[in-house]
N, C-alpha and C positions, 0 to 999 in steps of 0.2 A: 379384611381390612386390619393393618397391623395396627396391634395394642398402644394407647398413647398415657404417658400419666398428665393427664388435669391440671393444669395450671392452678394455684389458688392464691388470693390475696395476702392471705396471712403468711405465703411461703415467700413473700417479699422481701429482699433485706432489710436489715434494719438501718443503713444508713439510708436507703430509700422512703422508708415510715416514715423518718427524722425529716428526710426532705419535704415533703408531703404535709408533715405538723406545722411546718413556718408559713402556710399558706393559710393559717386558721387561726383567728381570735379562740380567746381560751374559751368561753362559753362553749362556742360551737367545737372547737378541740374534742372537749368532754363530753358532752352533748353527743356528739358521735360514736365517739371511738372507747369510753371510758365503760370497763366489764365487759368485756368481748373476751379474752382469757386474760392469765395474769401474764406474758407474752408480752403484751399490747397497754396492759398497764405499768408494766417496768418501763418500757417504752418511751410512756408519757411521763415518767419519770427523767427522764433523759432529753427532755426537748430546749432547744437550744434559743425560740423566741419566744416571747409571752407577752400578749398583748390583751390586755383587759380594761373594761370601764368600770368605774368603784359603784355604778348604780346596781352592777350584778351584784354587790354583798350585800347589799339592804333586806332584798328578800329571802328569808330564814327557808325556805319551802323548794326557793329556786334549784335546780341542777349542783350551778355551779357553789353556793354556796356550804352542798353537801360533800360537795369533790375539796373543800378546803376543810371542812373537819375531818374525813377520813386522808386526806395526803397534805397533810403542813405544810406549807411554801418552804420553807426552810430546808426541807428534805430536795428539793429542786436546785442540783449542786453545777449544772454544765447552763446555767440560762448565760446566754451570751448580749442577746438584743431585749431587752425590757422597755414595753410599753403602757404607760400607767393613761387612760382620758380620767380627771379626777374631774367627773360632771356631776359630782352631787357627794355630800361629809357620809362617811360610813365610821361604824363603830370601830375604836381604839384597839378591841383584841383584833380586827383584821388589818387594823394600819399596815399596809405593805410596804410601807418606809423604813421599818423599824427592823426590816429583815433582808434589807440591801447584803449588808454583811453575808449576808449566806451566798452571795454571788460572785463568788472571788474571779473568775471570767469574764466578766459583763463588760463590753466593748460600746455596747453606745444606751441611754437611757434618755428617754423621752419623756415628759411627767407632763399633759396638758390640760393646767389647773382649772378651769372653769366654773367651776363652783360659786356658786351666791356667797357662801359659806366664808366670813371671817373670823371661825373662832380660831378653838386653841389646836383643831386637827392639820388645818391649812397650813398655819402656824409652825408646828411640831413636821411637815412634811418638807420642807425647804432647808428646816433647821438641821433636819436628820442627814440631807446630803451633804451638806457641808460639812459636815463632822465625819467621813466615811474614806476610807483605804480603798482605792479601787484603782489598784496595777494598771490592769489592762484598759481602761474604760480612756477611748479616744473620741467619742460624741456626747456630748452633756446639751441636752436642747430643754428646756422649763419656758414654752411661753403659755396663754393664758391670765388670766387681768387680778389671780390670786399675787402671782410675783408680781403685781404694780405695789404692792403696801411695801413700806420699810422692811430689811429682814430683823426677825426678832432675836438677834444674837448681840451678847452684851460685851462691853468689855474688850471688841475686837478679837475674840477670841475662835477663828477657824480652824480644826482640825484636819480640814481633806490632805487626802493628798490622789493626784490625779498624774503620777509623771508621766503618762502618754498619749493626755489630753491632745485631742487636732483640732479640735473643732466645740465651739462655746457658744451658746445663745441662751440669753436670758433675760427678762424682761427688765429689772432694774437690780442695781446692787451697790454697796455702799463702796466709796472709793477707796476703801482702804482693801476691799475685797478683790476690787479688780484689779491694784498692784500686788495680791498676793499670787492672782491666779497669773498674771502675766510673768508675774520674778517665777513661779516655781513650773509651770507648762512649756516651756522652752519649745516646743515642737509643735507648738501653736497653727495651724497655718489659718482660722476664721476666729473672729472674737466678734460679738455684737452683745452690748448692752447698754442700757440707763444709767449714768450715774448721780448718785444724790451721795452729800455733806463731804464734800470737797474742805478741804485745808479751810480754817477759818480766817485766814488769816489773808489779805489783798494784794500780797506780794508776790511773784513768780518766782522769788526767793524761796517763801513759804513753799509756795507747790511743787519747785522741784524737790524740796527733802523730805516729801513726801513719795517720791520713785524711786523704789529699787535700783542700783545702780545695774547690777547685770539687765533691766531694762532698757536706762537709759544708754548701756553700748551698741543696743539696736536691735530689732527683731524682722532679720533681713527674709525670716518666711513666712512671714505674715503675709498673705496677697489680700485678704477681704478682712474690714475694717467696719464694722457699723457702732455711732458713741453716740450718746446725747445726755441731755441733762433736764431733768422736768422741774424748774425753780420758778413756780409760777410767783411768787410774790416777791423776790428779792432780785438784785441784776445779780445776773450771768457771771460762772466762772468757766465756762467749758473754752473760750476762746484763748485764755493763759495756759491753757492744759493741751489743747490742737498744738498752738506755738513751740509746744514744746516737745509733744509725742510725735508728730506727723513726720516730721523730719527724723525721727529714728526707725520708719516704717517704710523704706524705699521701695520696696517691690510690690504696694499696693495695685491692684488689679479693679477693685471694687473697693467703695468708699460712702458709705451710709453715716446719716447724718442728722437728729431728731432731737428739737429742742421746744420747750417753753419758757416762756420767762416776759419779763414786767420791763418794756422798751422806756426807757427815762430821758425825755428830750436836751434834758442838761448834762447830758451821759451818754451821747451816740456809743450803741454797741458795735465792737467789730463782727458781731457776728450779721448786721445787715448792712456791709460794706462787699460788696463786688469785685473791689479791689484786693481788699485783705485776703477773700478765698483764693484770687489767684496767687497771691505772695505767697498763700501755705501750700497749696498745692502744683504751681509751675513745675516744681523737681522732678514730680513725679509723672518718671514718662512713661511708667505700665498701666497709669490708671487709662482704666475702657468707661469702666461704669459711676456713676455718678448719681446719687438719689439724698437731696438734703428738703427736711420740711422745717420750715422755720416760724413760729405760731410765737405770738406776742400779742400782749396787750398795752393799752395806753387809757390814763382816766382824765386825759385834758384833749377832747375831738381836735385840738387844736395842731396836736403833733399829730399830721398826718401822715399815714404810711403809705400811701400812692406813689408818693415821688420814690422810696426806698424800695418798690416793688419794680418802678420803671427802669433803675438802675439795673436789675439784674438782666431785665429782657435787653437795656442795652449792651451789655456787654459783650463783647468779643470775643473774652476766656471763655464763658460759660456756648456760647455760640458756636466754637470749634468741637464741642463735643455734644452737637445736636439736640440739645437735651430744650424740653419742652417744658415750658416755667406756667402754672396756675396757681390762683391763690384765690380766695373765699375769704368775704368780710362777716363779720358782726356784731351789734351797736344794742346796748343797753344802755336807752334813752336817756340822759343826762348823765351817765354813771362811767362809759366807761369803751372803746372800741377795740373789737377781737381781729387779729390779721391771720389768716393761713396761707401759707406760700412755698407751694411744691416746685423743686426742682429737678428733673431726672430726664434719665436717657435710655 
């Protein structure tokens, strides 16, 4: 029987190892593979995803907590795909916010804040991206209900810079942020967020000079669009802002749509007019998808919402793009009636 030489693991390539790392949260990464020889830990020096939950740094004893004292995140120079679950506050010297910087490659970044946790770590970790240089980075996704509080940055002062941002989700952001990110992301093709403290001023006047002008020349690659405005106690400005964005966004494909706000019967809003959606959105003839919730309140039972939910089911516009309308009430007895009214397709 002729002599064979033995195939063995370790004699694998190393762009093969590298493949084989992106299929593993870092726990289990380390957990594995980390002290096998120093081979296999240069290796893991070189891994290109990293995905972690911050409940692994709590535990001083754990694994992975150990593999952070002996190899400093920082020293981790090729991470391309970062995945942070932030499901519970870990101590400040492991804040892994504060070492974005070390990722001069990193193409898309996930941060899914979840945490009870409103102090100053939640706080310091949204503040940190926004102030961060990242060339390459074309997916920024932050949802979780940490990004529903205001951000804590003063002064309107944002340092990112993102020029080959594609793709943006974030749970809410100050308006003055999302005309930064739109004047300076050109290459846009998804944006979805919350906005809160719109132009103070009641004027459309106001709100346009509050848009970037290279905005408002158009942003013909935009296909998916999701906006909303959570103004529970004052009326609504997002309907002067649609009038004016929508129509610079022609090649929308997908179009999301999520508001709150305080309905004032001597004040019909445009935004529970059936009519008005079809005025903004007729032009556009790549939209397919279609998903708006619209949640109001009213403290006199007397303006009822029934007839403003009927209008939509009767509509015609809304009816050519199948989409199937639900809504949920709720009444706090002498105080005050809650409307929810889904529309999608």
């Amino acid at each position: 029987m002729p002599n064979r030489n033995l195939s063995c693991i370790e004699d694998r390539a190393n762009e093969l190892w590298l493949e084989m790392f992106d299929y593993l949260d870092w726990i289990n990464l380390y957990s594995a593979f980390h002290g096998i020889n120093k081979r296999i830990n240069q290796l893991l020096m070189n891994i290109r995803t990293l995905s972690i939950y911050s409940s692994y740094l709590i535990n001083y004893l754990n694994t992975l907590y150990l593999c952070f004292t002996e190899f400093p995140i920082e020293k981790f120079k090729y991470i391309q795909h970062f995945q942070l679950i932030y499901d519970y506050p870990y101590n400040e010297p492991l804040d892994i916010a504060k070492y974005f910087r070390s990722f001069p490659s990193v193409i898309s970044l996930i941060i899914d804040a979840n945490s009870d946790d409103y102090g100053r770590y939640t706080n310091q970790l949204i503040t940190i991206i926004f102030h961060k240089h990242c060339p390459f980075l074309q997916y920024l996704h932050l949802p979780g209900h940490t990004f529903d509080k205001p951000l804590p940055i003063y002064e309107h002062i944002c340092t990112f810079y993102f020029p080959s941002l594609v793709h943006i989700h974030v749970n809410k952001l100050p308006f003055y942020m999302g005309m930064q990110l739109l004047d300076q992301c050109i290459h846009l093709r998804s944006f979805f967020a919350i906005f809160y403290d719109y132009p103070s001023d009641d004027n459309v006047t106001a709100l346009s000079n509050g848009i970037p002008e290279r905005i408002l020349s158009g942003l013909p690659k935009l296909t998916k669009l999701g906006l909303g405005e959570d103004n529970f106690q004052e009326k609504e400005s997002s309907s002067r802002f649609l009038e004016l964005f929508l129509p610079i966004c022609p090649n929308l494909r997908t179009f999301n749509f999520n508001i709150r706000f305080h309905d004032c019967s001597i004040n019909p809003d445009k935004i529970l007019d059936p009519n008005w959606w079809e005025y903004i959105l007729a032009s556009h003839y790549y939209l397919k998808r279609i998903f708006l919730r619209l949640n109001w309140w009213v403290r006199d039972h007397r303006n009822n919402g029934r007839p403003k939910i009927q209008r939509f089911q009767g509509s015609s516009f809304f009816t050519q793009f199948n989409v199937k309308i639900d809504y949920s009430t709720r009444s706090e007895f002498m105080r005050s009636m809650e409307y929810d009214l889904y529309i999608k397709n």
